[in-house]
N, C-alpha and C positions, 0 to 999 in steps of 0.2 A: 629479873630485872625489868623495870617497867618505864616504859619509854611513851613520851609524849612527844607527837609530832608538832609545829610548826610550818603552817602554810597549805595546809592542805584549805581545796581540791587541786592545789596544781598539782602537776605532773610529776616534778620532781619527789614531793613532799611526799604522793601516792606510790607510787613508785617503793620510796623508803617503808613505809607501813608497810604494802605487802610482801616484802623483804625479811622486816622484823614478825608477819604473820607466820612466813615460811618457816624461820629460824624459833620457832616457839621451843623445840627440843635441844636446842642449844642455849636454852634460857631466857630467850627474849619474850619478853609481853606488852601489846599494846597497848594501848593507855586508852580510857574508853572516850576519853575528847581530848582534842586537842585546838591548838589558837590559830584562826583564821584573821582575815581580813572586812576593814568595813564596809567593803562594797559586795563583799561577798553573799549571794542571798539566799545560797542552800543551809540548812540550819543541820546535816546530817550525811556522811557517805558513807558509802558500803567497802570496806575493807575485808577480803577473804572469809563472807558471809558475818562480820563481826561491823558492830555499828559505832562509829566514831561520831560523835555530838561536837562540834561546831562553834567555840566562843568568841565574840570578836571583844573587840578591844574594850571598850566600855563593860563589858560583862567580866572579864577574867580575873579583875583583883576579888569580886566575889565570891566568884566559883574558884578562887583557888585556898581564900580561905574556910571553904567550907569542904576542902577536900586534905587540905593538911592539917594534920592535928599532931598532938606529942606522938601518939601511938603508931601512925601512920609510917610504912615501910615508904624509905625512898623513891624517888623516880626521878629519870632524866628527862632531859628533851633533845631535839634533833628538830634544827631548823633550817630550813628552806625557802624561804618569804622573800624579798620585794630586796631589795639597797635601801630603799626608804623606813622600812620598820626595823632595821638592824639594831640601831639604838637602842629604841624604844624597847625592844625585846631585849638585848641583853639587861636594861636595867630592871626589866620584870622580873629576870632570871637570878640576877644578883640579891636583889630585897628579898624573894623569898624563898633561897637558898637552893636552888635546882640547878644541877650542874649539868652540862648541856657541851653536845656536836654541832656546830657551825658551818655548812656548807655555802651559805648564804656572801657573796661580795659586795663590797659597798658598807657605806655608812664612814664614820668618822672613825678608822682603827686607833689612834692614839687614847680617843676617849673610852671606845671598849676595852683596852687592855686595861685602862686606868681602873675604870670601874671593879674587872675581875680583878685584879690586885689588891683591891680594899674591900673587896667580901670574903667570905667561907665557902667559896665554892671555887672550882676548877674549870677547865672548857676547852675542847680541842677544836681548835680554827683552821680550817684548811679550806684556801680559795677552791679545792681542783682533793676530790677522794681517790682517785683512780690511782690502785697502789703504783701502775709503771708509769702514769706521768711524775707520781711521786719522788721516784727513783729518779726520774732525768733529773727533775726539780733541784732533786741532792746532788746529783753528779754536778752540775751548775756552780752551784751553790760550792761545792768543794775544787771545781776549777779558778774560782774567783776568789775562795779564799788560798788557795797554794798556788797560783799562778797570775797574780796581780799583772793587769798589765800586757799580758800575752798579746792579744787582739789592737793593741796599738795602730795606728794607721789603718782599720778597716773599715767599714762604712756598713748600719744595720738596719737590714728592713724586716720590719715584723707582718705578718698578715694572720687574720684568727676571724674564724667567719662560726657561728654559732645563731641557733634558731633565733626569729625575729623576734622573741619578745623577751629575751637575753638584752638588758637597755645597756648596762653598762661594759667596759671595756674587763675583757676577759683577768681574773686575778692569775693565774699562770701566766698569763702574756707579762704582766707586771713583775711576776717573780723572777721570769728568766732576763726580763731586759734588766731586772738591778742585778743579776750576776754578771749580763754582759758588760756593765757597768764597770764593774769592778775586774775585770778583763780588760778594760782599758776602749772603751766605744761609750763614746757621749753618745744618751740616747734620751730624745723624747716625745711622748704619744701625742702630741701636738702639731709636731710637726709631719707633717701628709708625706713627706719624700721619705719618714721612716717608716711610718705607720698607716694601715687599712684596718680595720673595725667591718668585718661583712653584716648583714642581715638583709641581705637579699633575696628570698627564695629564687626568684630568676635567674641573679647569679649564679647563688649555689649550684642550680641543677647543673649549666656551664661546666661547672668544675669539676661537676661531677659526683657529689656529695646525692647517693642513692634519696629515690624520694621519698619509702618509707622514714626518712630521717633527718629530712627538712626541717622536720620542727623538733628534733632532739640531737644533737650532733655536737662536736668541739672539733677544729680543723685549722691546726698551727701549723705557720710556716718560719721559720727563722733563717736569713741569709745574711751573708755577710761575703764579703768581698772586698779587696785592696783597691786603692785608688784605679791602677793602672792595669785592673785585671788579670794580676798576675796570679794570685790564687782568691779560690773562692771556696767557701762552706755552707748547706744545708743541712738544717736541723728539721724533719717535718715527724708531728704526729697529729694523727688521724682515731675520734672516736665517732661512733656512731650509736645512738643510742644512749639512754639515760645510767644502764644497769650499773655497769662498771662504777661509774661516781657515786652511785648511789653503796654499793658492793663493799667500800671502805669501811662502811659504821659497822661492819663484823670484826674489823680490830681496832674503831677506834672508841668504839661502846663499851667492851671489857677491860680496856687500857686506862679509861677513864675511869670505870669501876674500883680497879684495882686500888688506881692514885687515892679516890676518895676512901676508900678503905683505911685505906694505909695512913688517913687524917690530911692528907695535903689540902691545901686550902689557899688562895689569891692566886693559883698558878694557872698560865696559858701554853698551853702544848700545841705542837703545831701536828702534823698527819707522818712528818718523818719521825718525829719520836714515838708517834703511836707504831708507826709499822714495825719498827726496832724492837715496842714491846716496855 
């Protein structure tokens, strides 16, 4: 299975390659390039002694038709790049048929799902890999729908603090407040008395968040509380480091396989149908 990164040299993106270097006996293979950015101005990284080549945007509709052809065995991609290029990148993905793992937040979600809907390809989208935040994610997500309303009368503040170059608002922080939602607590990231967005390193050290992991880390807090203090709830989970989220695309890379196998085609899967298989 041959996997093409997005977004590499960051961290995250590198990270996933030598994950899929490691996993080569479980079938994974790297893709010998993959699609950077434009301000990006190394032309080449080193991946588990193996050289990954560098295209940015202007180069890739080239180079990608001179790498598929009728005969040419499949391959995925797995991206990790900016909120800004999310778009951009899915409709790359769509035109020339590469079904693709989405770790990446941000961008316009109504118009990426649209897009995958009206091509031949599949894509599993998950704000957040990390199979146990996935799991809360579902428990959530199944409290709000069998328990409508529960949380009535309680008041919610979210906090989620993540390395400074994390620009936008955490997509997990957004899935659990629309369950809280549907629990019955008007909730919105606008307003300061629900919500904090961290990116402080100063802070962080504060809080406590080790320093090897300043700049790789996710740190939710979820509370809630009745008017009158008469009871209250904590929901807190703590990662530290990149590996875990990145750790995901060893079930959501074969799960995707499978679907395209099996002919499915305009569909978007989310990380809990992948974990399920």
């Amino acid at each position: 299975m041959k996997v093409m990164i997005s977004g590499l040299p960051g961290k995250m993106a590198r990270m996933v390659a030598e994950i899929i270097v490691a996993n080569r006996r479980k079938g994974l293979e790297l893709y010998s390039w993959g699609l950077t950015g434009p301000e990006i101005e190394d032309h080449v990284v080193d991946i588990g002694n193996q050289n990954v080549y560098l295209v940015k945007p202007s180069e890739r509709d080239k180079k990608i038709s001179d790498m598929i052809t009728p005969d040419s065995k499949p391959f995925y991609a797995v991206d990790f790049t900016l909120p800004k290029a999310v778009n951009w990148n899915v409709e790359f993905y769509c035109r020339h048929s590469i079904p693709f793992v989405m770790g990446t937040t941000g961008g316009d979600r109504e118009n990426i799902f649209k897009m995958i809907r009206e091509s031949n390809i599949c894509a599993v989208i998950a704000p957040n890999m990390a199979a146990q935040i996935v799991a809360f994610q579902a428990m959530m997500e199944y409290g709000a729908k069998t328990f409508p309303g529960v949380f009535e009368g309680f008041n919610l503040f979210i906090s989620e603090s993540h390395q400074k170059g994390k620009a936008d608002t955490s997509g997990t922080a957004k899935a659990i407040a629309e369950s809280f939602r549907g629990m019955g607590i008007p909730f919105h990231f606008e307003n300061k008395n629900q919500f904090e967005m961290i990116r402080d390193p100063a802070r962080q050290a504060i809080m406590g968040v080790p320093e090897q992991y300043i700049d790789g880390h996710g740190w939710h807090e979820y509370n809630l509380a009745t008017e009158d203090g008469t009871m209250s709830f904590k929901f807190v989970h703590k990662v530290n480091g990149r590996r875990p989220y990145a750790m995901g695309l060893l079930k959501a890379l074969p799960f995707l396989e499978k679907k395209i196998e099996a002919g499915e085609k305009g569909k978007v899967y989310s990380m809990v149908e992948a974990l399920k298989g």
